[in-house]
C-alpha positions, 0 to 999 in steps of 0.5 A: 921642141922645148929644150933646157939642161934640167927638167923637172917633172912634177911640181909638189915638194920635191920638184919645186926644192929641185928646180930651185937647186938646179937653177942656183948650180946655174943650169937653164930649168924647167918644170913640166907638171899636170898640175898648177904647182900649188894644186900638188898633193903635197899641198895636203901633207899635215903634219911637219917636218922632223928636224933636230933643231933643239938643245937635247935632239941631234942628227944621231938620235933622229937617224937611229928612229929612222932606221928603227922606224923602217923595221932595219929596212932603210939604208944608213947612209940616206937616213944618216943624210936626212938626218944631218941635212934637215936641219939646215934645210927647214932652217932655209925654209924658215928665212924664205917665209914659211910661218911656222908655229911658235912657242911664247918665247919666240922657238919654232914649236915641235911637237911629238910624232909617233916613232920618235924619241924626241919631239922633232917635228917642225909644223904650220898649224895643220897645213905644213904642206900648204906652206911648204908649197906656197913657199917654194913656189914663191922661190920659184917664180922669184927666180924666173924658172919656166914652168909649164903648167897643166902638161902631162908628161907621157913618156921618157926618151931614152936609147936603147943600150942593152943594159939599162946601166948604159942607157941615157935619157934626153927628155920627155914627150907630155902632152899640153892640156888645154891644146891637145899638142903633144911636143918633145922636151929636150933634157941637156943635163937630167931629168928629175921625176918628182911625180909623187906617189901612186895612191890611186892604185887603191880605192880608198887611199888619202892620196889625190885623184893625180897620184897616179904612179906615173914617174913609177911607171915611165923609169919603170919602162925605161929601164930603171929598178922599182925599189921595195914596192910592196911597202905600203903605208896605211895611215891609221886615221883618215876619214871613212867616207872619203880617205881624207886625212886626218893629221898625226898631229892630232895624236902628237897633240894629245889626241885618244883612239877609243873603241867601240867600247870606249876601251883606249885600245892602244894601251887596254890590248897591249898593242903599245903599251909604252907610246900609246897612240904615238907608237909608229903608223903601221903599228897602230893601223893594225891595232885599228883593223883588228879592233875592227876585226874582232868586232870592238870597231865603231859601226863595224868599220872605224874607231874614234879619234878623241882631242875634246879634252885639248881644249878649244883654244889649243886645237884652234891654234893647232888643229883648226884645219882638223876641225873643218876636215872633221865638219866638211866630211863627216859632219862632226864638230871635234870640239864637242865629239869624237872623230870616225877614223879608219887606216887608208892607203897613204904612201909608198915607202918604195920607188924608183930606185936612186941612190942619196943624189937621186941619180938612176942606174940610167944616166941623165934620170933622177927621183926624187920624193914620193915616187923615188926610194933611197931608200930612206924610209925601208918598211915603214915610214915615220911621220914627220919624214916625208917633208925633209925628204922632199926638201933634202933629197929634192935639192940633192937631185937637182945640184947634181943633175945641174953638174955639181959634184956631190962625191961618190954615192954609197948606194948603188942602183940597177943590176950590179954584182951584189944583187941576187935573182928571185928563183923561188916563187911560182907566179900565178899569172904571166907578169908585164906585157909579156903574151899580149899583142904590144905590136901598135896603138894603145898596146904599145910598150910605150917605153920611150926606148929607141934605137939611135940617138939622131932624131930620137926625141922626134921620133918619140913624139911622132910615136905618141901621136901615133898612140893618142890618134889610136885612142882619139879615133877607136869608136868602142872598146873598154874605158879606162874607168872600169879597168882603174875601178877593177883594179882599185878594189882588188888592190884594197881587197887583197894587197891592204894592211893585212896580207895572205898568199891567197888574196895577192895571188888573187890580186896578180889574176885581176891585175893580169885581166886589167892589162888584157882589158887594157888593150882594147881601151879607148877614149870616149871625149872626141875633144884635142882640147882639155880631154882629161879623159885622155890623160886618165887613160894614159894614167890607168896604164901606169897604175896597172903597172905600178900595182903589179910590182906592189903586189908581185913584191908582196908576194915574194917577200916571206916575212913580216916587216914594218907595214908588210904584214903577212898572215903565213910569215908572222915575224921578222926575218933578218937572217934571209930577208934583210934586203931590197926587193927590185924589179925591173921592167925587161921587154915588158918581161917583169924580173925580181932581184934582190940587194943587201940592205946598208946597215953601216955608216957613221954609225952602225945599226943592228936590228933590234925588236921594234916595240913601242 
């Protein structure tokens, strides 16, 4: 067994700023990650990192685009905390060496992103999250902080109080790829899940092939909340053959979107007619799809994204990495022609249900990232807003899971006096684990839930080797390819940007068959060593969870809110709907509550019309 104060699982943005702030409050850290630290999907983050910086911008102005941006959806007091922290926090990047562009006079560059008043979006030519990682990483190793790279982390450890806000988590139980042991890691002080988000639960989504939605899955199990699941962001430009990104720094730069017709469409058809091209993304991922839609899209399936006229000198300086994606994957020289872009799934604006310290409901459990929500970003996230969230929020969760006193947070977590329970919806199917056979083997809940404490982490490790023995020695059954392929089309047929009843009730019936096909999984790779088939397995089982709370949040929620469009709810419906979705994992019984939205902090926010 392995045993420190504070573990960080996960080793992209958020869980390298909260290893090294876990390590300055003096705590002993480790991170624990499937991935080599720089290989993590933050590594592909583009754009750049919103911060009021400059004379005429202030913390103020970039919370209210926040809160504008999230369709009234975010909570004040973490878009305030975003606001008022990044600055400081892209300044401290800056002193460890990030290369950020500049202007002639020496400044920071920041250039325009869609949804802000005020071009506040710091960046590294193309490759901001490429520097960002390779920066803290450095800080990382500079300062002697364990990593245990290429361990994938099965399962959290916790006990088994009734009420998950009783509960308490002692570690994790991951898996070491190249041996094929399975070992315990005790967790003195916390344990920070900085998983990133659950992009593979969709078939053509930006995201990498490990972002599976695992720390999603885990807390989920052990207890904790999913938060706003069905907040999905779709990224209007990624390329169509492989959902590769193609930055918004292509459009803050100047770049068109043209139609078929060679109609500049944002403007022709009304979609923004103030901000064009820089309206928010969920905005103009629908302008695209209905251009398609009515038959005006490129080869019926994308628009042209144009930045030609920038000129060569610009977009090398700015954009060179936009050009190779361009080359690489499409065979398109953006110098001399228009780029194919279509909307692919992106990012969650929902997750594991924290509050602004990143502390769960269970105590010793932290998020943070792509796979947390404060919530910060509500129903539709700027771009520009995910870096200083890692940074911001990363550090918060690791000062406080070092034992730093960080004051009273003013969001709650978990099941609380305010919250209300969803009655109203009939689902089409049985949720969860709940008619399966969950008695042993793969089927197993899988929770990490004890019963007593003495030994608990032991026991949690023999249950896993328990599992991977019946999954190693199964010679047939289902793989878990066909189940994840199953579900990736469903999720992309009926959970995307455009949403009815019909398709997510449809949605929830394939997920339900992919839980009951799941049973009789096993893997194929007899190898104990590097079997990433085994992994992948386990990754399937947190996609089907993770996908089920997406489309069982799309359901519920009768309206149309940022990226939540719904064909039978087309506006906005403040007076029932200004609240949280949640559901929480109960004996593998699935149950959805509801929490009030905190419209107040500093400042007070009332929702308005969000037009661009």
């Amino acid at each position: 067994m392995y045993e420190h104060d504070v573990i960080v699982v996960g080793a992209g943005g958020a869980g390298l700023r909260a290893a090294i702030a876990a390590h300055e409050a003096g705590a002993d850290t480790a991170i624990v990650s499937k991935l080599h630290p720089v290989r993590s999907h933050t590594g592909a983050a583009e754009g750049g990192i919103n911060a009021a910086l400059r004379e005429g911008d202030d913390w103020e102005l970039h919370a209210y685009d926040t809160m504008k941006g999230s369709d009234y959806l975010a909570d004040a007091p973490a878009a305030e905390t975003l606001a008022q922290d990044a600055p400081e926090e892209t300044i401290q990047l800056e002193h460890w060496g990030m290369p950020f562009s500049r202007e002639d006079d020496g400044r920071v560059s920041q250039r325009p992103f869609g949804g802000l008043s005020f071009p506040r979006t710091t960046y590294a030519g193309a490759e901001t999250g490429h520097h960002l990682l390779h920066v803290m990483y450095e800080q990382v190793v500079k300062r002697g902080i364990q990593v245990y790279d290429e361990w994938y982390v099965m399962n959290l450890v916790t006990d088994d109080a009734a009420d998950p806000n009783d509960r308490e988590c002692h570690g994790v139980v991951a898996y070491d790829v190249q041996s094929g042991n399975v070992e315990g890691f005790k967790a003195n002080g916390g344990v920070i899940l900085a998983t990133g988000g659950p992009g593979q639960a969709f078939d053509h989504t930006t995201n990498a092939v490990s972002c599976t939605g695992d720390g999603h899955a885990m807390a989920y199990r052990a207890g904790a909340p999913l938060e706003d699941m069905e907040f999905i962001q779709f990224h209007p430009t990624s390329l169509p053959s492989t959902g590769v990104l193609i930055s918004e720094g292509v459009r803050g730069e100047g770049g068109i979107l043209y139609n078929a017709k060679g109609e500049r469409f944002m403007f022709e058809y009304g979609y923004a007619n103030n901000s064009g091209e820089l309206a928010s993304r969920d905005v103009v991922a629908r302008a695209e799809l209905t251009e398609v839609n009515e038959g005006r899209g490129v080869n019926d399936e994308y628009v042209h994204l144009d930045m030609r006229h920038l000129g060569e000198e610009r977009i090398l300086d700015r954009l060179e990495n936009i050009l190779h994606l361009a080359e690489d994957f499409e065979g398109v020289d953006g110098l001399v022609e228009p780029m194919p872009v279509k909307p692919g799934q992106h990012y969650a604006m929902g997750g594991i249900d924290v509050d602004e310290n990143g502390q769960t409901c269970i105590n010793g459990l932290y998020a943070a990232g792509e796979s947390a929500c404060v919530s910060v970003h509500g129903g539709n996230r700027l771009g520009g807003n995910a870096l200083p969230e890692l940074i911001v929020f990363g550090k918060r969760a690791g000062r406080h899971a070092a034992g730093d006193d960080l004051g009273t947070a003013e969001i709650e977590t978990g099941y609380g006096p305010d919250v209300e329970d969803e009655t109203e919806t009939e689902l089409p199917v049985q949720p969860g684990s709940a008619g399966l056979d969950t008695a042993g083997g793969v089927a197993a809940d899988g929770s990490g839930v004890a019963t007593e404490t003495d030994g608990l982490i032991e026991r949690a490790v023999e249950a896993e080797r328990t599992r991977v023995d019946h999954l190693m020695d199964k010679d047939d059954g289902v793989q878990h390819a066909q189940i994840r392929a199953k579900l990736q089309k469903a999720m992309t047929d009926y959970v995307n940007v455009f949403r009815t009843d019909e398709g997510i009730r449809k949605a929830l019936r394939v997920i339900r068959e992919c839980r009951e096909e799941y049973q009789d999984v096993y893997v194929d790779d007899p190898s104990r060593t590097f079997n990433t088939d085994l992994q992948q397995t386990y990754e399937t089982r947190n996609l089907i969870d993770v996908a089920e709370t997406i489309a069982l949040g799309a359901l519920v929620r009768n309206e149309f809110r940022g990226a939540h469009w719904r064909q039978e709810n087309q506006e906005r419906d403040d007076e029932n709907w200004l609240k949280h979705t949640l559901i929480s994992w109960e004996d593998g019984d699935p149950n959805i509550f509801y929490r009030p939205v905190i419209l107040e902090g500093e400042k007070t926010y009332e929702p308005k019309v969000r037009s661009y």
